[in-house]
C-alpha positions as CSV (number, residue, x, y, z in Angstrom):
1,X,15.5,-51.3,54.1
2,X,15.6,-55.0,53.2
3,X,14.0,-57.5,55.4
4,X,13.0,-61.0,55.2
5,X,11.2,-63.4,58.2
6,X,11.1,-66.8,58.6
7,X,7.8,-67.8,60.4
8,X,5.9,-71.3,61.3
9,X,3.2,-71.1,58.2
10,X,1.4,-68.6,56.1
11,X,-0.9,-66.5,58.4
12,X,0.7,-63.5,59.9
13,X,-2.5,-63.6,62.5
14,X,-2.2,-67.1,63.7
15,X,1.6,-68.6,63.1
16,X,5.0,-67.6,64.8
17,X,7.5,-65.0,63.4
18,X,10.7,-67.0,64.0
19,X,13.2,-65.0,62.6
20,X,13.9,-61.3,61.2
21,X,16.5,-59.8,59.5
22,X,16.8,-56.1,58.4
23,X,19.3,-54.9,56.1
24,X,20.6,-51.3,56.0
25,X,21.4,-49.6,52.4
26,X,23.5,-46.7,52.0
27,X,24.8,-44.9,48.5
28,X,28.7,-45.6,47.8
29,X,30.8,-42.1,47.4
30,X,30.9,-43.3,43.7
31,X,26.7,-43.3,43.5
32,X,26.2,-46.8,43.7
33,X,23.4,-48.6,46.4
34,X,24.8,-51.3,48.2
35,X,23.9,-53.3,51.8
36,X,25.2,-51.7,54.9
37,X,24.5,-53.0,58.1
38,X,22.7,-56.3,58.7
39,X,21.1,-56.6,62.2
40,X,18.6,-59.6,62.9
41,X,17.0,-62.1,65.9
42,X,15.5,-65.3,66.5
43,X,12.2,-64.7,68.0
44,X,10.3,-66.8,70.4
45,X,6.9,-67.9,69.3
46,X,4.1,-65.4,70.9
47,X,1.6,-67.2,73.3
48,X,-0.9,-69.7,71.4
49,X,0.9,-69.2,68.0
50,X,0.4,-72.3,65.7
51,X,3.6,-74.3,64.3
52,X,2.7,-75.9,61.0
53,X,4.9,-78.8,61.0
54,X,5.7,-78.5,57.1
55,X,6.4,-74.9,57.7
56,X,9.6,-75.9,60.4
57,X,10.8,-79.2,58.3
58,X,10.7,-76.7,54.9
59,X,13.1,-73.6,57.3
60,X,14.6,-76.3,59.4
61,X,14.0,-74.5,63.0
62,X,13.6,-75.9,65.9
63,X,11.5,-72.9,67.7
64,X,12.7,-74.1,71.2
65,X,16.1,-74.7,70.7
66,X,18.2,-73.7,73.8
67,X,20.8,-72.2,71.8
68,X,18.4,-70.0,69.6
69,X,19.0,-67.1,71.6
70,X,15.8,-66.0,71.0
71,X,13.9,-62.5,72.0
72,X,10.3,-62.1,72.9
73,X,8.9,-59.9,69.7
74,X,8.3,-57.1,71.2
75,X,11.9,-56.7,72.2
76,X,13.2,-58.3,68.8
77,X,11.2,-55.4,66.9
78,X,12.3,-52.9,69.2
79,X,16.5,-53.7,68.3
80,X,15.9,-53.9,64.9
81,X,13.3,-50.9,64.6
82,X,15.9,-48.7,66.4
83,X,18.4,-48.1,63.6
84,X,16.0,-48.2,60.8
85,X,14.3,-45.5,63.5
86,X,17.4,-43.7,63.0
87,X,18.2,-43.8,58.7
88,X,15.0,-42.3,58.6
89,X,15.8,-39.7,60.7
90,X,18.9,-38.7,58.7
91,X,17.3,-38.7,55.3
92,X,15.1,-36.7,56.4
93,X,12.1,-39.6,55.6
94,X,8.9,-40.1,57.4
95,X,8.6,-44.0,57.1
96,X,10.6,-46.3,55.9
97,X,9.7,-48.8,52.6
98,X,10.0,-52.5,53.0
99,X,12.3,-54.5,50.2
100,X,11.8,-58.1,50.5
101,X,11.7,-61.2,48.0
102,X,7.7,-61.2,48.3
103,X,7.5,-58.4,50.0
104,X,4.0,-58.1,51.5
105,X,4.3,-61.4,53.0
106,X,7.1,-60.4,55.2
107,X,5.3,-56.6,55.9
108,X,2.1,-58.5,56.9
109,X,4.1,-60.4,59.2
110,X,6.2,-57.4,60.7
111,X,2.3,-55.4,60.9
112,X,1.1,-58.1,62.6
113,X,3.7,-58.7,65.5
114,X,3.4,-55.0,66.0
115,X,0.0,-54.6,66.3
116,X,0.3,-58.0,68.7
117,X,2.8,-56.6,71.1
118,X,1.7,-52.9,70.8
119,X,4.8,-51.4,69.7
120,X,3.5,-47.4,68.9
121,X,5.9,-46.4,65.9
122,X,6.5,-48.9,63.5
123,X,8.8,-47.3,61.1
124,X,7.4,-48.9,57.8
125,X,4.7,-47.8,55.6
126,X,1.9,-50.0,56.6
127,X,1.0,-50.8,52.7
128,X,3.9,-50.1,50.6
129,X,6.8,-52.0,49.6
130,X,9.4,-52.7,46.5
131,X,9.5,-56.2,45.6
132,X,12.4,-58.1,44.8
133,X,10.4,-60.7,42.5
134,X,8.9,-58.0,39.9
135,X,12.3,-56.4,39.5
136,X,13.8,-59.8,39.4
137,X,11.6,-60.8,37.0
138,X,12.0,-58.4,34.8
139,X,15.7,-57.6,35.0
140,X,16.2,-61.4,34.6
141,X,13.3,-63.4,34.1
142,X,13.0,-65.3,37.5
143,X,11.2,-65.0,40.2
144,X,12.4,-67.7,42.9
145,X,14.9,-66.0,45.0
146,X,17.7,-68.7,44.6
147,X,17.3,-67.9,40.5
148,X,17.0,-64.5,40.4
149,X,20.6,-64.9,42.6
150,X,22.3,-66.8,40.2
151,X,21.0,-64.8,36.8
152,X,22.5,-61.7,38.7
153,X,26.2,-63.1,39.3
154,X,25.5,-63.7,42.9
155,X,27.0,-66.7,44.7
156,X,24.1,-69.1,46.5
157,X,24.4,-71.5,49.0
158,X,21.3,-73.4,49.3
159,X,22.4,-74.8,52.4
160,X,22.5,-71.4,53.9
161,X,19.3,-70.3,52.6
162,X,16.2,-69.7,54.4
163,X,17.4,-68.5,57.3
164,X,16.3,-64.7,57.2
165,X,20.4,-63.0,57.9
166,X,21.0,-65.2,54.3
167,X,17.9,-64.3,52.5
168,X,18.0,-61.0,54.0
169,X,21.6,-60.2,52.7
170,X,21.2,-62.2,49.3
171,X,17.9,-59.9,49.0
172,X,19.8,-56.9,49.2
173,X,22.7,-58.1,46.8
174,X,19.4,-58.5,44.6
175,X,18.2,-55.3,45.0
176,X,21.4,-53.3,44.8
177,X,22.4,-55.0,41.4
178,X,19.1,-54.3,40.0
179,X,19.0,-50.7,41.3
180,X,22.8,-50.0,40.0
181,X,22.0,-51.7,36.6
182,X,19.3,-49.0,36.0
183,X,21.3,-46.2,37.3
184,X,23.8,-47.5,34.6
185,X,21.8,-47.9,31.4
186,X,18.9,-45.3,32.1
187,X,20.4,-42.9,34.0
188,X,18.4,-42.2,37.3
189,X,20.6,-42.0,39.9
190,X,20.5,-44.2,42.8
191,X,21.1,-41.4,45.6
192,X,17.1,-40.2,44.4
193,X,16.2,-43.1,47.1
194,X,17.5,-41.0,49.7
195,X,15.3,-37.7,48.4
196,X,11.9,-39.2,48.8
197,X,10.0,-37.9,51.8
198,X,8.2,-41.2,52.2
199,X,11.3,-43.8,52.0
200,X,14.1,-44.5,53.3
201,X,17.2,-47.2,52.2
C-alpha cells in the first residue's frame, strides 16, 4: 500500500495532515506489481493544529479553501482505511506495510491522526514500512522523489507534484519498477508480497 500526505510542517503531533492518498497494488496475470486503485482526501486541519507558513507556500494549499472538499480526519481515514481494510482481508494479511518516498514521515503522520481521532483499527504496522528512497537509491542513485522518477523512465510534472494523488501515484510507479526490475534480474517473484502474513500490497 502506497501512501503519501501532505501536511502544514514537520511534527505529526502539532501540524495539520492536509492531504492523503493511498494507492492499491495488485500482481498482473503475467507476475508483474503494478498500482491499482488510488483513493485520497483533502483533510480539514484538526482543532488548534499549527500551519507553518513555509510549509503551505512550499505545497501550495490553501487549508480553508471552499472548494477543497475537505473531510474531518477521522472520517478521511475511515474511506481510505476501508479498502486497504479489505486487501488485507483477501491476502489473508494481518496489517498492512506502508510504501512511501520517506516513508516514516508519512506513517508518523497517519499514527498520529489516528491516535488523535481514536480510530480502533488502523490497518498499518505501527513501525514498519518499505521506503521508496533506499530502493531508489540504490536501484538508481537518487533519492529526491522527482529524480529517482526520471532515472526510472517515469514522466514528471513538477507542476503536479506535491499534491499527495501525484506523489502518491508517481510513488507507486517507483515502487513497481523497482520491484519488477528485481523480479527480472534476480528472480524472486513479485506475487511473494502477497504470501507474507504481516503485509499486504
Amino acid at each position: 500500500m502506497v501512501i503519501d500526505v501532505e501536511t502544514a510542517g514537520f511534527n505529526a503531533q502539532t501540524d495539520a495532515l492536509l492531504e492523503v492518498a493511498a494507492v492499491l497494488l495488485k500482481v498482473s496475470p503475467d507476475g508483474m506489481l503494478e498500482p491499482d486503485q488510488t483513493i485520497a482526501h483533502h483533510i480539514v486541519p484538526f482543532e488548534g493544529a499549527n500551519l507553518e507558513a513555509a510549509a503551505l507556500a512550499f505545497n501550495g494549499i490553501d487549508p480553508y479553501h471552499p472548494f477543497r472538499m475537505a473531510l474531518p480526519e477521522k472520517e478521511a481515514l475511515q474511506s481510505i482505511f476501508k479498502p486497504i481494510r479489505n486487501a488485507i482481508k483477501e491476502q489473508c494479511c494481518t496489517r498492512a506495510i506502508l510504501v512511501g518516498h520517506n516513508a516514516t514521515f508519512d506513517l508518523s503522520f497517519i499514527n498520529a491522526a489516528v491516535a488523535r481521532t481514536k480510530i480502533k483499527r488502523n490497518p498499518f504496522h505501527p513501525f514498519s514500512t518499505l521506503d521508496t528512497v533506499s530502493l531508489s537509491a540504490l536501484a538508481y542513485g537518487q533519492t529526491v522523489l522527482a529524480r529517482a522518477a526520471v532515472a526510472s523512465g517515469i514522466k514528471w510534472d513538477g507542476e503536479a507534484a506535491h499534491s499527495a494523488i501525484y506523489d502518491a501515484e508517481r510513488t507507486a510507479e517507483l515502487f513497481c519498477g523497482i520491484v519488477n526490475q528485481w523480479d527480472t534480474n534476480i528472480g524472486t517473484p513479485a506475487a511473494m508480497l502477497s504470501d507474507n502474513t504481516d503485509a499486504t500490497d
